[in-house]
Backbone and ligand atoms as CSV (ligand in chain L), in Angstrom:
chain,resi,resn,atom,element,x,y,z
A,1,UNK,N,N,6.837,-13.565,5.564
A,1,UNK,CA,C,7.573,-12.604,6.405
A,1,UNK,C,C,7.664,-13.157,7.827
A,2,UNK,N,N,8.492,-13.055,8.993
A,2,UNK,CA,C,8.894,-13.788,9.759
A,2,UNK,C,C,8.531,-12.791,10.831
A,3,UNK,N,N,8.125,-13.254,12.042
A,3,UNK,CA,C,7.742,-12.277,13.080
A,3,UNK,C,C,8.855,-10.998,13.604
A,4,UNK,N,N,10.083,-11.153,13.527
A,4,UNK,CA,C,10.258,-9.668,14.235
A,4,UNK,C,C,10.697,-9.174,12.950
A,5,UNK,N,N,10.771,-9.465,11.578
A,5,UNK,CA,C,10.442,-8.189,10.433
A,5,UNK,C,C,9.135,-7.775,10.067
A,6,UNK,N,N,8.248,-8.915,10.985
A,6,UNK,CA,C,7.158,-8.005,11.393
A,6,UNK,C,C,6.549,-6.923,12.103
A,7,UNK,N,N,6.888,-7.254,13.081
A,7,UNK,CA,C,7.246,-6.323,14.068
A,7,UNK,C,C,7.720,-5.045,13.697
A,8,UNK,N,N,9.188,-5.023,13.367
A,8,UNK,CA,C,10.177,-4.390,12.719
A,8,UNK,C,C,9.170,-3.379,11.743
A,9,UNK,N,N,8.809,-3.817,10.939
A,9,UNK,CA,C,7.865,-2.741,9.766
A,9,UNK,C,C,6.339,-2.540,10.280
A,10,UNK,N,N,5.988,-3.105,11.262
A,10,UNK,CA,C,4.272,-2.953,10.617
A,10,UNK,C,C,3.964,-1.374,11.179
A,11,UNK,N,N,4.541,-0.681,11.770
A,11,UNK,CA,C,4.376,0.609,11.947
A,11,UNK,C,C,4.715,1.272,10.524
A,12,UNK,N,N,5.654,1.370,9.708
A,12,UNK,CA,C,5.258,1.808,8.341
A,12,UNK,C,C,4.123,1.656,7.903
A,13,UNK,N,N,4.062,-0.073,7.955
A,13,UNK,CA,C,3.057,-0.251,7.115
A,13,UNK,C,C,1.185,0.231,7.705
A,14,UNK,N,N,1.260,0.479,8.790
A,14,UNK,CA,C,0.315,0.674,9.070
A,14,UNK,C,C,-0.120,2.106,8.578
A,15,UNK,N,N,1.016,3.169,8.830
A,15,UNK,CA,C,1.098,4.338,8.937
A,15,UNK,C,C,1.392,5.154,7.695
A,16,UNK,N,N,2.138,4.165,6.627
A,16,UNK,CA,C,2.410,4.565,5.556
A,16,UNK,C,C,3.479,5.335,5.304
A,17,UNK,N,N,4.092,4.923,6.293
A,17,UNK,CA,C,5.842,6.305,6.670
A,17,UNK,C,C,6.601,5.758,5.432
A,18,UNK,N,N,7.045,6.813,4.546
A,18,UNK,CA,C,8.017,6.784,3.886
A,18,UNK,C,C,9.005,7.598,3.914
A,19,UNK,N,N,9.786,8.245,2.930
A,19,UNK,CA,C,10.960,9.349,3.592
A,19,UNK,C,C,10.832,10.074,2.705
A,20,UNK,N,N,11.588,11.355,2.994
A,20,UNK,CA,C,11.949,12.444,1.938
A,20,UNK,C,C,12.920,12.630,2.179
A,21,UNK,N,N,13.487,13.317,1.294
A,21,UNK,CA,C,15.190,14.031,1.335
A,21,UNK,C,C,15.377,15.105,1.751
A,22,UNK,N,N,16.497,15.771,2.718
A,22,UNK,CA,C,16.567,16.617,2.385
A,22,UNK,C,C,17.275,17.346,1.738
A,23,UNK,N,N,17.574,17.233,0.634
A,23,UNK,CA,C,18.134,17.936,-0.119
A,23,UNK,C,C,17.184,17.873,-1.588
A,24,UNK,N,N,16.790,17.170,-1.960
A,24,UNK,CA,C,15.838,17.167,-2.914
A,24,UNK,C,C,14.950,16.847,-3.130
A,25,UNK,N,N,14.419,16.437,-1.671
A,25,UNK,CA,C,12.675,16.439,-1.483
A,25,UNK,C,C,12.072,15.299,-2.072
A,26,UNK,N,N,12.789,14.617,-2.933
A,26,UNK,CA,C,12.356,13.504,-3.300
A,26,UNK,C,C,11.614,12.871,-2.220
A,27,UNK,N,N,10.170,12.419,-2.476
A,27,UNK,CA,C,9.162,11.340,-1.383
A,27,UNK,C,C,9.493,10.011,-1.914
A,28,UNK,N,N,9.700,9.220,-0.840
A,28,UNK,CA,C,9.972,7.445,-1.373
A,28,UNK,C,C,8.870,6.897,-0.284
A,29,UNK,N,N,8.937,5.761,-0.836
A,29,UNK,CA,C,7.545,4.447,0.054
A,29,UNK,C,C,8.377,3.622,-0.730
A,30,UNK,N,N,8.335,2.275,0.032
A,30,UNK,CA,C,8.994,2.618,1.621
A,30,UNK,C,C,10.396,3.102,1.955
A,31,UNK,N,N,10.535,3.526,2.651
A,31,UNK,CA,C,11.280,4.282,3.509
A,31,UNK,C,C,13.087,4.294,3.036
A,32,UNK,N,N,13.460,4.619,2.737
A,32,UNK,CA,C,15.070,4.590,1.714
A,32,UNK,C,C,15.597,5.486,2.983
A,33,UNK,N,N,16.994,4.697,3.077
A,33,UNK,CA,C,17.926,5.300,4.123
A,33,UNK,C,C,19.342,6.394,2.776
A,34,UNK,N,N,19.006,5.732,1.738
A,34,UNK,CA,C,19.619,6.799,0.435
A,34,UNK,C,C,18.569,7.146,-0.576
A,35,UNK,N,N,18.691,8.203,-0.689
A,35,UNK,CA,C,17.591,9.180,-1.583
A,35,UNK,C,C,17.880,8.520,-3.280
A,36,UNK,N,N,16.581,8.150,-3.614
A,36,UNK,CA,C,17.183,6.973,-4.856
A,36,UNK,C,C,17.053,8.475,-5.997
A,37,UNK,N,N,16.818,9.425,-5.899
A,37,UNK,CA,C,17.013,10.360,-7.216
A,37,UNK,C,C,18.895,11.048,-7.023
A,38,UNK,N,N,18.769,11.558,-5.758
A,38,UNK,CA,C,20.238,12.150,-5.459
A,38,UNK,C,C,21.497,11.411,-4.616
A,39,UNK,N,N,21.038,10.158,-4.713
A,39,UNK,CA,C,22.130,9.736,-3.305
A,39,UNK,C,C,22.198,10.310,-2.551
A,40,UNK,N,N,21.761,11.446,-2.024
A,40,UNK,CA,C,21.896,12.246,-0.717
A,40,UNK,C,C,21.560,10.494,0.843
A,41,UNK,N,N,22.478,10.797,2.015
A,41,UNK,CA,C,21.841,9.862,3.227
A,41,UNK,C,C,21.091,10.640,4.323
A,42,UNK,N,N,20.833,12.123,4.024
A,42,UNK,CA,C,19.767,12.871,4.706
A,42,UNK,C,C,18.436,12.633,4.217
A,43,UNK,N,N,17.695,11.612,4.935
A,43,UNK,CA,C,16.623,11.255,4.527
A,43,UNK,C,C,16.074,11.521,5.769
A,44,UNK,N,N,14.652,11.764,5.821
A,44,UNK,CA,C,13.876,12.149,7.158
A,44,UNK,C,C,12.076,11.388,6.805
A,45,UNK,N,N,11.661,10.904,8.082
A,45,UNK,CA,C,10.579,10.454,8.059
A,45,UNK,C,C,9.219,11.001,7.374
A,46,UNK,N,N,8.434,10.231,6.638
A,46,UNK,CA,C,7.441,11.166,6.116
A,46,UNK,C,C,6.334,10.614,5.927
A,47,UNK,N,N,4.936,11.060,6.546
A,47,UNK,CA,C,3.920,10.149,6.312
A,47,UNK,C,C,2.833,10.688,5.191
A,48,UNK,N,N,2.661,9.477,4.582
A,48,UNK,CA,C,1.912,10.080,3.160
A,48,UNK,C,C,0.600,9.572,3.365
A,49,UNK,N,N,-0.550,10.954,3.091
A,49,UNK,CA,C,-1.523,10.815,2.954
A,49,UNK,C,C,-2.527,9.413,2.892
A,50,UNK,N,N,-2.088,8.427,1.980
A,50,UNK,CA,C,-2.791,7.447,1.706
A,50,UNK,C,C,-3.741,7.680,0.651
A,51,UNK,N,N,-3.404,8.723,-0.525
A,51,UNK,CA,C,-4.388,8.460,-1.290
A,51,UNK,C,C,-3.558,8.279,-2.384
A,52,UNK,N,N,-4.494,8.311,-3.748
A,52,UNK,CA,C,-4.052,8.210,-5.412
A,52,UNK,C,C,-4.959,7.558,-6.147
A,53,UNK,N,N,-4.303,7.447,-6.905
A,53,UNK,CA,C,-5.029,7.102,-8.222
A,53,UNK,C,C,-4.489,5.545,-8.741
A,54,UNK,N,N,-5.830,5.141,-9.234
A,54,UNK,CA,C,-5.007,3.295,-10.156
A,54,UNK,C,C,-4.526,3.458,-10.989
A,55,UNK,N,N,-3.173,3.191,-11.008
A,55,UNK,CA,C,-2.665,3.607,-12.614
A,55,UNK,C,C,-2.871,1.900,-13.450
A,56,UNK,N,N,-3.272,0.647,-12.927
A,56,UNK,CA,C,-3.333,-0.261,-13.315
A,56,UNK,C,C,-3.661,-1.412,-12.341
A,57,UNK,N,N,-4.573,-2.634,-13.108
A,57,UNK,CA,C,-4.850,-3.433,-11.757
A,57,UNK,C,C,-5.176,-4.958,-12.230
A,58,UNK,N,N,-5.028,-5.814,-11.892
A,58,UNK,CA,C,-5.566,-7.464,-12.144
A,58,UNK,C,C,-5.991,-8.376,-11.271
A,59,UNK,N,N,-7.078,-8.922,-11.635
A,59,UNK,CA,C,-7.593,-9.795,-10.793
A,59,UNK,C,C,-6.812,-11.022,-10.614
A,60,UNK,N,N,-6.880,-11.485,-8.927
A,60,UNK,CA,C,-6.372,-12.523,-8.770
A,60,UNK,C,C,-6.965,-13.410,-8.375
A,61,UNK,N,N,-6.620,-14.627,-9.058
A,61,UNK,CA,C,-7.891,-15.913,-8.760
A,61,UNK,C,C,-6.493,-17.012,-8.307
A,62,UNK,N,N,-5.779,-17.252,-8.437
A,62,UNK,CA,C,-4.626,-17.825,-7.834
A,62,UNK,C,C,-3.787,-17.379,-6.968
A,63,UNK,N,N,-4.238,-16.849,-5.559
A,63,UNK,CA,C,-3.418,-15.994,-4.920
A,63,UNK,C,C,-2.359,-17.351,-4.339
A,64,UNK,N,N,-1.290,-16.690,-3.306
A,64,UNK,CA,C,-0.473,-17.975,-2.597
A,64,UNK,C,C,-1.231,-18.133,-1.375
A,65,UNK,N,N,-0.867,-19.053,-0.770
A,65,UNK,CA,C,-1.916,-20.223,0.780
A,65,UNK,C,C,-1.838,-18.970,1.323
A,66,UNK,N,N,-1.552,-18.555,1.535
A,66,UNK,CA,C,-1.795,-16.818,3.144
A,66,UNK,C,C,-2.932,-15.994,2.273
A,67,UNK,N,N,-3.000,-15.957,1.051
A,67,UNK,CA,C,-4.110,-14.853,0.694
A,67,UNK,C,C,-5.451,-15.453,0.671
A,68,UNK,N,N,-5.003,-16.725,0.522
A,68,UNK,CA,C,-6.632,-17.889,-0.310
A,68,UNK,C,C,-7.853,-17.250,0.147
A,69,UNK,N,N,-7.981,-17.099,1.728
A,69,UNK,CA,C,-8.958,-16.283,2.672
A,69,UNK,C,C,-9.668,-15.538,2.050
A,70,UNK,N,N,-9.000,-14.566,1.013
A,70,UNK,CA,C,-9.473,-13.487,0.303
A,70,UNK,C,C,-9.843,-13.390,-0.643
A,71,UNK,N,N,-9.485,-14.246,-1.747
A,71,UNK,CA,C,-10.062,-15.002,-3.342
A,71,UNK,C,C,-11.373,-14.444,-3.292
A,72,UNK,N,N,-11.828,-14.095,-4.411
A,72,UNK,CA,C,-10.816,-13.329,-5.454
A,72,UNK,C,C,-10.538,-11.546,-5.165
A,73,UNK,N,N,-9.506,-11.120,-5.508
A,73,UNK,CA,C,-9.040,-9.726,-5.014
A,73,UNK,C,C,-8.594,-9.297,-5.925
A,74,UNK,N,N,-8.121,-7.747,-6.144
A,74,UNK,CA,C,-7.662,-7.164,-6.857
A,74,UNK,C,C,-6.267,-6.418,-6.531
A,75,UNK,N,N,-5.329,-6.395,-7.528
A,75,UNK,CA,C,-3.957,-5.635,-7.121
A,75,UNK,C,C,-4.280,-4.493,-8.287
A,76,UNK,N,N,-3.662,-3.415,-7.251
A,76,UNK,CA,C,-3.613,-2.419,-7.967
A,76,UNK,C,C,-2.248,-1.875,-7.992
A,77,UNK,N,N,-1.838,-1.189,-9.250
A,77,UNK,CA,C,-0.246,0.223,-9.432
A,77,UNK,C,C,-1.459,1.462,-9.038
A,78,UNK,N,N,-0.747,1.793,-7.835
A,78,UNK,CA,C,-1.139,2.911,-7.269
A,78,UNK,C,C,-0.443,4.028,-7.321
A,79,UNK,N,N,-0.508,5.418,-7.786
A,79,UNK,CA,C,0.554,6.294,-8.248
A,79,UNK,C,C,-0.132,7.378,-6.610
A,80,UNK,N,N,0.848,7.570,-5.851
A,80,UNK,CA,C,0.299,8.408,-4.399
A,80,UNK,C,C,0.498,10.082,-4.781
A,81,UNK,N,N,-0.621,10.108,-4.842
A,81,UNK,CA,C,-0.296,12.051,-4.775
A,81,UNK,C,C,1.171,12.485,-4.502
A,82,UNK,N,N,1.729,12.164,-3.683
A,82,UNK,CA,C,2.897,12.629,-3.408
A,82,UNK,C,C,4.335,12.106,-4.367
A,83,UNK,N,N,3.949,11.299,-5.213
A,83,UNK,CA,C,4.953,10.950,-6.113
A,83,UNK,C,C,4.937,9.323,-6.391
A,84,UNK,N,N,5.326,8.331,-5.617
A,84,UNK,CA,C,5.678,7.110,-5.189
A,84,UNK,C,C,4.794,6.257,-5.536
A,85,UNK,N,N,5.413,5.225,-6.515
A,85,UNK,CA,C,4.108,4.251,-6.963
A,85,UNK,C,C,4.241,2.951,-5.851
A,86,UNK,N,N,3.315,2.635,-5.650
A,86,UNK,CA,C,3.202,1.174,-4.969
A,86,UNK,C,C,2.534,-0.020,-5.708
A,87,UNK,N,N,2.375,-1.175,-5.074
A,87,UNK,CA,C,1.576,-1.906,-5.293
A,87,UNK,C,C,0.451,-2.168,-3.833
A,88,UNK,N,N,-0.630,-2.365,-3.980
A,88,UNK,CA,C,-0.995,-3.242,-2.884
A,88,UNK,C,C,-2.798,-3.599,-3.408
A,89,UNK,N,N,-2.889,-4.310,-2.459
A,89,UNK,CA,C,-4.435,-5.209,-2.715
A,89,UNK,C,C,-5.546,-4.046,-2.330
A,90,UNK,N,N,-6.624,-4.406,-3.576
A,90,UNK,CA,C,-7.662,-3.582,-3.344
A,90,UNK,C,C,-8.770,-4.229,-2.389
A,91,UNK,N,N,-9.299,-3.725,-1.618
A,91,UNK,CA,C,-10.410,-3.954,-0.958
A,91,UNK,C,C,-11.708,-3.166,-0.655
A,92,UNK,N,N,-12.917,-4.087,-0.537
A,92,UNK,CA,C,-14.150,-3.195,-0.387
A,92,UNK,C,C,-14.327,-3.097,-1.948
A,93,UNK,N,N,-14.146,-3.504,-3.030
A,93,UNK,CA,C,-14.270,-3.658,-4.481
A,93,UNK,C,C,-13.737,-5.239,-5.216
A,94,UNK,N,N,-14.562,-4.976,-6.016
A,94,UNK,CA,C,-13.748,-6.550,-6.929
A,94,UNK,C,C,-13.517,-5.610,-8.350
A,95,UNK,N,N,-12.333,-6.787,-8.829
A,95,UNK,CA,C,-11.743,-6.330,-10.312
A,95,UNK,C,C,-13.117,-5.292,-11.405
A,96,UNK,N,N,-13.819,-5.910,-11.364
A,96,UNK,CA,C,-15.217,-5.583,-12.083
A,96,UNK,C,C,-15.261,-4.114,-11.946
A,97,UNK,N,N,-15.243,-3.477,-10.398
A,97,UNK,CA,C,-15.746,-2.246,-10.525
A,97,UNK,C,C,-14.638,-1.097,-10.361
A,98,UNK,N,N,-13.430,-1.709,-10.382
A,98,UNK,CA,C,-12.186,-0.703,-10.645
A,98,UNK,C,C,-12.041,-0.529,-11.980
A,99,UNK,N,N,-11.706,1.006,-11.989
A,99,UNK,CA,C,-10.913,1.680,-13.709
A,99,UNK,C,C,-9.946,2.650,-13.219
A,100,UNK,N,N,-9.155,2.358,-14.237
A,100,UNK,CA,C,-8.182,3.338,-14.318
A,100,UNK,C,C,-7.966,4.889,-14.412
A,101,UNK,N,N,-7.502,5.298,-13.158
A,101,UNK,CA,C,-7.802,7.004,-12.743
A,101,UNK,C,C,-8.643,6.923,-11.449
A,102,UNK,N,N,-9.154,6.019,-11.323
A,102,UNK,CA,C,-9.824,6.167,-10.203
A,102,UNK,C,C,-9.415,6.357,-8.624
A,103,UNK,N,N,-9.839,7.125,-8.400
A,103,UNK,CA,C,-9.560,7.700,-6.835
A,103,UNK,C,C,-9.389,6.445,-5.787
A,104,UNK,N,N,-8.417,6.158,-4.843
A,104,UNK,CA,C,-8.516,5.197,-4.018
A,104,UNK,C,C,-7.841,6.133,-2.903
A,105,UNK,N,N,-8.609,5.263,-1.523
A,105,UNK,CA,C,-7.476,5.662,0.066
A,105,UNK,C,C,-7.105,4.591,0.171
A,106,UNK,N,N,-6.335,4.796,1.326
A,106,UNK,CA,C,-5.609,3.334,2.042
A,106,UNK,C,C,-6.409,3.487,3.088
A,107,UNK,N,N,-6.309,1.950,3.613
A,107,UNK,CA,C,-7.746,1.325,5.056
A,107,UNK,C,C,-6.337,0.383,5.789
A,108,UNK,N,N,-6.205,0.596,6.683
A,108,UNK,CA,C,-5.634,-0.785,7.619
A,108,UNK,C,C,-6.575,-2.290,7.522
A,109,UNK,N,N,-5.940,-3.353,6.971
A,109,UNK,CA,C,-7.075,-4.477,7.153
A,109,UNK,C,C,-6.004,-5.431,7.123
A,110,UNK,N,N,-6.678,-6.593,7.182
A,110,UNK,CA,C,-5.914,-8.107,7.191
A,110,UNK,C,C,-5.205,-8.354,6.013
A,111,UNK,N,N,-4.003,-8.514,6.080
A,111,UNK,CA,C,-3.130,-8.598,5.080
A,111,UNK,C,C,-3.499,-10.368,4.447
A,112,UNK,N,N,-2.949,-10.859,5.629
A,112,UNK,CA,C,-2.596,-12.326,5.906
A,112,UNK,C,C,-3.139,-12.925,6.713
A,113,UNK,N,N,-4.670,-14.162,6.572
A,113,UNK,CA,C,-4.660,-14.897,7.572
A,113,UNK,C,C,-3.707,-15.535,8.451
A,114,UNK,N,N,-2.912,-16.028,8.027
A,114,UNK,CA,C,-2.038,-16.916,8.895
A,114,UNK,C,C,-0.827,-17.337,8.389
A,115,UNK,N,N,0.404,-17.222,8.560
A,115,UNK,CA,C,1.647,-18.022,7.997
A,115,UNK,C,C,2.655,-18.465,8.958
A,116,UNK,N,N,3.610,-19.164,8.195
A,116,UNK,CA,C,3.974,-20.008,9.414
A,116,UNK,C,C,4.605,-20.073,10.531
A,117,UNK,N,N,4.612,-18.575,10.627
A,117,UNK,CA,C,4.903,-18.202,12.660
A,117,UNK,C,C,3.543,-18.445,13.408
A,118,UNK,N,N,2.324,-18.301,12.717
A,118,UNK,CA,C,0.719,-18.400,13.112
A,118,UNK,C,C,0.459,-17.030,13.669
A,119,UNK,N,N,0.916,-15.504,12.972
A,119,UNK,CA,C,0.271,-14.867,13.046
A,119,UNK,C,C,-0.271,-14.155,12.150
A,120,UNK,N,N,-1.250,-12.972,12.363
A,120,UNK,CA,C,-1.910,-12.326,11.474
A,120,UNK,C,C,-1.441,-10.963,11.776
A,121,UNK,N,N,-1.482,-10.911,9.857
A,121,UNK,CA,C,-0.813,-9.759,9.470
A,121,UNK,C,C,-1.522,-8.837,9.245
A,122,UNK,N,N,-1.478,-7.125,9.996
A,122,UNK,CA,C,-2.308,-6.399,8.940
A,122,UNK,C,C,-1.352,-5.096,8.437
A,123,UNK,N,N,-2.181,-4.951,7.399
A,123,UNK,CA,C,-1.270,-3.521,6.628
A,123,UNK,C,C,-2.258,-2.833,5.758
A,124,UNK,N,N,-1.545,-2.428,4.975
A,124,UNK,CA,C,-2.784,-1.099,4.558
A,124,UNK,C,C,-2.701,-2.039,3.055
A,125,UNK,N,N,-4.025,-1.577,2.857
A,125,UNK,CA,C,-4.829,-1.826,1.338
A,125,UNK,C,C,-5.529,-0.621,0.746
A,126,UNK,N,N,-5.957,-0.827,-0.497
A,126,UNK,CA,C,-6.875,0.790,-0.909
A,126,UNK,C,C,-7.881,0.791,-1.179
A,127,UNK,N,N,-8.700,0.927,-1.242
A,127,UNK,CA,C,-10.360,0.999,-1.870
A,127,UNK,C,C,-10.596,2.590,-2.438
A,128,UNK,N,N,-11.594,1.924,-3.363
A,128,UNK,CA,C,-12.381,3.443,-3.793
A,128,UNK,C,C,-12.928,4.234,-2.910
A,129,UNK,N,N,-12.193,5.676,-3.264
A,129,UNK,CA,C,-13.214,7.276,-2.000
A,129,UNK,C,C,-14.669,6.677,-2.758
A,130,UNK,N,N,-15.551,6.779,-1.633
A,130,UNK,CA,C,-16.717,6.503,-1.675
A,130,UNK,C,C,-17.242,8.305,-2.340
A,131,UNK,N,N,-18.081,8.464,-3.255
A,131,UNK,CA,C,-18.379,9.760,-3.400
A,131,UNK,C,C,-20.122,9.305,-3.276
A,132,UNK,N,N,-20.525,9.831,-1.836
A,132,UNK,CA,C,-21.908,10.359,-1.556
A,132,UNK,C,C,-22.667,10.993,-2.768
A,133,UNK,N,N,-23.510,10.163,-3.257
A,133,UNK,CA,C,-24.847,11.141,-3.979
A,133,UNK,C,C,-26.154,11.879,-2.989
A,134,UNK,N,N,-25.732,13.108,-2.848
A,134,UNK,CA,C,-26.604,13.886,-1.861
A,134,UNK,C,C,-28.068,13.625,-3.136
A,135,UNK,N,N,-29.436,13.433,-2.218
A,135,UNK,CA,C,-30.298,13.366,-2.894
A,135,UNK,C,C,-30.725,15.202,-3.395
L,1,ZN,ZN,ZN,17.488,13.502,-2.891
């Protein structure tokens, strides 16, 4: 990704802004200037929670040169409470201790050590809700 479509998005991505319609409420990630259920072009800003569930996930041991930093990681299909599936990298867990259904948030962290504008990228990733065992 090239610095000013960096620029350009990393407030979504930080923030998680996607849109809704108004006319049929449809929620999208990321952000659709046409409502992909109704064609409606009344779309309005919308920030989503950051949570959901794994609907699916694989370990990666061959990431490309910008991820290597991070070897080995996990991608997850994230289905967001609010409708909208994504993809993005799990963190704070390895493949091993993710299952399917499991509760995740989104965290702001380092996307990308370095590529070849030489900066660093961050955006949101998900990890498991930590659930406290009160003694
Ligand atoms: Zn719509």
């Amino acid at each position: 990704m090239n610095v000013p479509r960096h620029w350009r998005e990393q407030v979504r991505r930080y923030r998680l802004l996607g849109s809704k319609c108004c006319d049929c409420e449809e929620i999208s990630f990321p952000y659709r200037l046409v409502c992909p259920k109704c064609r409606s072009r009344k779309c309005e800003d919308y920030a989503l929670i950051g949570k959901g569930k794994i609907l699916s996930f694989t370990d990666i041991n061959s990431p490309p040169q910008e991820h290597k930093y991070n070897m080995p990681y996990a991608v997850a299909l994230i289905g967001l409470v609010e409708g909208p599936i994504i993809t993005a990298q799990i963190t704070d867990a390895r493949a091993e201790e993710l299952e399917i259904g499991m509760d995740v948030e989104m965290v702001t962290r380092k996307i990308m050590e370095y590529n070849e504008d030489g900066i660093i990228c961050y955006g949101y990733k998900f990890r498991p809700i930590v659930k406290y065992a009160h003694p």
